[in-house]
C-alpha positions as CSV (number, residue, x, y, z in Angstrom):
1,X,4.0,-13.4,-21.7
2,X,6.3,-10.7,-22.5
3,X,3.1,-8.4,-23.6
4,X,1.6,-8.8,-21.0
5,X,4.6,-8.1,-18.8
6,X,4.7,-5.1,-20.5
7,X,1.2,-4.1,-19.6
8,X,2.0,-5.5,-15.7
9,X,4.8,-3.4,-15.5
10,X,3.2,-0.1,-16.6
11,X,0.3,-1.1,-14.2
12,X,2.2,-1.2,-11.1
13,X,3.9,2.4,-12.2
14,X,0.8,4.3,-12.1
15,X,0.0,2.7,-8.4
16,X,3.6,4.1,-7.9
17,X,2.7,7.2,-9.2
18,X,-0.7,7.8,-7.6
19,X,1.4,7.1,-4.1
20,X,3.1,9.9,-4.4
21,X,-0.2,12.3,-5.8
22,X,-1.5,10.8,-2.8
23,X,1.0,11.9,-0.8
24,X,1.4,15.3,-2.1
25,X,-2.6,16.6,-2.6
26,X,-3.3,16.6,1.6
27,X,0.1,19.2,1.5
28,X,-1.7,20.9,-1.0
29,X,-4.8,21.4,-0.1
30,X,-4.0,22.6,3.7
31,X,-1.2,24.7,1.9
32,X,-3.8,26.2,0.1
33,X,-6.4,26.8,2.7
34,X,-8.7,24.4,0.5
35,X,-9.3,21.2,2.8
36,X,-12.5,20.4,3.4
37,X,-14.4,17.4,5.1
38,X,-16.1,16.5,1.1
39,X,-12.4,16.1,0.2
40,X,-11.2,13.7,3.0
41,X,-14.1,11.8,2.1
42,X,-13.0,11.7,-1.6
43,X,-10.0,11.3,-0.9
44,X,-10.7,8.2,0.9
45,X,-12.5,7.2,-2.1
46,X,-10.1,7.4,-4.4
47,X,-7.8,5.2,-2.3
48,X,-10.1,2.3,-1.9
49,X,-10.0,2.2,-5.9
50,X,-6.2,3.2,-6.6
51,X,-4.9,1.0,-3.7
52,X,-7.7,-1.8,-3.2
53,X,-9.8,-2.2,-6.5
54,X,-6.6,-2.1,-8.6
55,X,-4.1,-3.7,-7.0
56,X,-6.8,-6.7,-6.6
57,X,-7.2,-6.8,-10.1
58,X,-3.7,-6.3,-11.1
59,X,-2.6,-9.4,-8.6
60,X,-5.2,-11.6,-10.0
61,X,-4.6,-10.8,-13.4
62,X,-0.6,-11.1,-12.4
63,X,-0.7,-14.5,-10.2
64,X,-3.5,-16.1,-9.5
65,X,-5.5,-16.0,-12.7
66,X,-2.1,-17.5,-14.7
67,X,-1.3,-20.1,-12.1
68,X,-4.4,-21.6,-10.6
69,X,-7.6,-23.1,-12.9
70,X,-10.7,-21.9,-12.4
71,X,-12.9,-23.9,-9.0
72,X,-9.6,-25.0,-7.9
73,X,-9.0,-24.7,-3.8
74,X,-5.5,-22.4,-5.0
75,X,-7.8,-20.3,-7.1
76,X,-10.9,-20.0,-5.2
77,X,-8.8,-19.2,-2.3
78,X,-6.6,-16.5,-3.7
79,X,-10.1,-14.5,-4.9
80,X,-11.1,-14.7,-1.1
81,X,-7.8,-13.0,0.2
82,X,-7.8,-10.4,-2.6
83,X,-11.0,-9.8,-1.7
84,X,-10.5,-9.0,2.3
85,X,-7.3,-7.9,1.3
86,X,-10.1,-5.0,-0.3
87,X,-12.6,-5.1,2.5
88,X,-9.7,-5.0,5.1
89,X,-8.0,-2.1,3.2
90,X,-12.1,-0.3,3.0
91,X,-12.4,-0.6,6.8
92,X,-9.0,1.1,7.6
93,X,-9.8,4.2,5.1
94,X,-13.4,3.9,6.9
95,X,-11.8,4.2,10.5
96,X,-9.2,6.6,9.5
97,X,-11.9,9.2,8.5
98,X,-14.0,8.5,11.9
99,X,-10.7,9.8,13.2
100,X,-9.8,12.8,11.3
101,X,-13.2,13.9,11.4
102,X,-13.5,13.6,15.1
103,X,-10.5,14.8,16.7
104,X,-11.4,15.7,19.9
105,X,-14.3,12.9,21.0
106,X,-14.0,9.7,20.1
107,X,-16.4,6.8,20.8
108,X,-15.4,4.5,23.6
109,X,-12.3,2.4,22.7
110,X,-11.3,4.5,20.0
111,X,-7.7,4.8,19.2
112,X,-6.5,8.3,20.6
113,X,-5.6,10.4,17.3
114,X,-1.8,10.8,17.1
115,X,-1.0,13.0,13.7
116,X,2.4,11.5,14.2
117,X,1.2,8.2,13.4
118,X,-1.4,6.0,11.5
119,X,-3.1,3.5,13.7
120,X,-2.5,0.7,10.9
121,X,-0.8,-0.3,7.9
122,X,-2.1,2.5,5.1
123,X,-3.7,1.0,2.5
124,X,-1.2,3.0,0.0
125,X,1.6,1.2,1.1
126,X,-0.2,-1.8,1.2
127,X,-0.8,-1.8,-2.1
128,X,2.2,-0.1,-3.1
129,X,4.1,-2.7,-1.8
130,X,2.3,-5.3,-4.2
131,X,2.5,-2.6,-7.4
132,X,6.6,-2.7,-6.4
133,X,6.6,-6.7,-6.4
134,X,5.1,-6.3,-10.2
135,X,7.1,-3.8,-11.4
136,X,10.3,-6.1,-9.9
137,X,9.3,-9.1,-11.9
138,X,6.4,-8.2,-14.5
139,X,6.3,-11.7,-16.2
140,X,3.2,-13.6,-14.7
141,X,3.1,-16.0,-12.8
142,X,3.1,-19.0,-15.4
143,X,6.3,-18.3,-17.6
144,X,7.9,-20.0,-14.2
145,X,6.5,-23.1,-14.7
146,X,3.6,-24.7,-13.2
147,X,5.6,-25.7,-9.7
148,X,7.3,-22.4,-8.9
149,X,4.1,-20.4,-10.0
150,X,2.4,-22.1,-7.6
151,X,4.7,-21.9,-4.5
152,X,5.4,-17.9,-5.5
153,X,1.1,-17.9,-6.0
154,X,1.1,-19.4,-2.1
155,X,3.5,-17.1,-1.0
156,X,2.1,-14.3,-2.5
157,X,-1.3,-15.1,-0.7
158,X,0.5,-15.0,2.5
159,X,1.6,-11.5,1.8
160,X,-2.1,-10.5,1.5
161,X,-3.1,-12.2,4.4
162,X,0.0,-10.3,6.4
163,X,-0.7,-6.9,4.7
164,X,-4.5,-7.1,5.1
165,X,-4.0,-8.2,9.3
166,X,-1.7,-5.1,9.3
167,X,-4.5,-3.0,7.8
168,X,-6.7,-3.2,10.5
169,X,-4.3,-3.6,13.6
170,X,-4.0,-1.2,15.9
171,X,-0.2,-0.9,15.0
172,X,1.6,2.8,14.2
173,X,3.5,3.4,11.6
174,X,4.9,6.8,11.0
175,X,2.6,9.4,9.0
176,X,6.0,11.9,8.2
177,X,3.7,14.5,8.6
178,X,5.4,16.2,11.4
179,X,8.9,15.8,9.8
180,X,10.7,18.8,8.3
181,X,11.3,20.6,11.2
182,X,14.4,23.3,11.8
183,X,16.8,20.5,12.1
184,X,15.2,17.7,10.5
185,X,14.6,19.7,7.0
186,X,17.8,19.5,5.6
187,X,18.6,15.4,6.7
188,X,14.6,15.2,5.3
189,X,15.7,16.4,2.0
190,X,19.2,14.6,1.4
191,X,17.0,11.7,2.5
192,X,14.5,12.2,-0.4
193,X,17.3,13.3,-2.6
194,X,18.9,9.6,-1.8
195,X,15.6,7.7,-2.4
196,X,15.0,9.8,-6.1
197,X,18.4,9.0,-7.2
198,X,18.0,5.3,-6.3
199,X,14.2,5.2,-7.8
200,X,15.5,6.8,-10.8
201,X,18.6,4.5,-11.4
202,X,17.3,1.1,-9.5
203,X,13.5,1.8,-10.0
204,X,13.1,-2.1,-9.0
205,X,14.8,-2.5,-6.2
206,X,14.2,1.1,-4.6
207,X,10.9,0.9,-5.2
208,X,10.4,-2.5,-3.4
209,X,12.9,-1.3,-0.8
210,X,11.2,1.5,0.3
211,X,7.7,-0.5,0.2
212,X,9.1,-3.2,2.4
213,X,10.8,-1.6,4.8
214,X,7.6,1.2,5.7
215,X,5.3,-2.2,6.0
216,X,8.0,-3.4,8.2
217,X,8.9,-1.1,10.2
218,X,5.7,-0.4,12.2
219,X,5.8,-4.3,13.2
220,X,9.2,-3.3,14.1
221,X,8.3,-0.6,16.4
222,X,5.7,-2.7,17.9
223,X,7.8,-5.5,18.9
224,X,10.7,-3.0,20.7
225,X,7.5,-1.7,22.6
């Protein structure tokens, strides 16, 4: 258990990692002048396997596999939700580039584009926000003992059933992409400053901070509404 928590662990920091590459090559490319429709594609790509394919394997590998025997209903059930957790997190990448690739008309029923917001729970959060759970408590699931790696294996499911609903709901959370204005740049930056510091002392409880409350606080916003 304790090499394999080791291996947990790094796994979950290079999903941490690839958020933030994520989140920096879009600045990039436009910086550049080098955005292109080939690269939103690809870019898509590589989020269904960063932030579906590998958290799905990492959870299994993490919970479900450790706690549940094979062609049990705890088992067979957790490979179902990690798979439409993948499918759910495919269809949001799929209907965010039907979006940024038509701006202007939209098929009937479509979403209006705001750049402010995403119209759903991003999948990198999504599967950030399980990468951050790893990193908080890399031991798997079954060096807690058969009852409390089941009840944390149910819970767990739960998550992915809430994060995967989320995925493909029609609720906004905030893209940041706007932010950094005249006024905003400096708070943005002592804000950033803040989080780094924290990620860099408390790396498991920032990171699983700062996952929780972006998944949150779109449902937030929605219910205020």
């Amino acid at each position: 258990p304790a090499l394999a928590a080791t291996y947990f662990n790094s796994a979950g920091i290079a999903i941490g990692l690839a958020i933030l590459f994520d989140t920096v090559d879009g600045r990039v490319a436009r910086a550049t002048h080098t955005a292109t429709e080939i690269g939103v594609q690809f870019d898509s790509l590589a989020d269904v396997l960063t932030f579906g394919i590998a958290p799905t394997a990492l959870i299994y590998a993490w919970a479900i596999a450790p706690t549940f025997a094979e062609n049990t209903v705890g088992h067979n059930l957790g490979v179902f939700l990690l798979f439409a957790y993948l499918m759910c997190g495919a269809f949001r990448l799929a209907r965010f580039n039907l979006q940024a690739t038509r701006p202007v008309k939209l098929a009937e029923g479509a979403t209006k584009v705001d750049k402010k917001a995403f119209v759903g729970l991003p999948i990198p959060p999504a599967g950030g926000l399980l990468a951050a759970l790893v990193h908080f408590a890399p031991s798997p699931f079954s060096s807690y003992g058969d009852n409390a790696a089941q009840y944390y294996g149910y819970a767990l499911m739960a998550l992915i059933v809430v994060l995967s609903i989320l995925m493909v709901s029609t609720i906004r959370y905030t893209s940041m992409k706007t932010s950094g204005g005249s006024r905003q740049g400096i708070f943005l930056v002592i804000v950033i400053a803040g989080m780094a510091m924290a990620v860099f002392f408390y790396s498991k409880y920032a990171l699983l901070g700062i996952a929780a409350i972006y998944v949150t606080h779109g449902v937030i916003w929605w219910l205020l509404r």
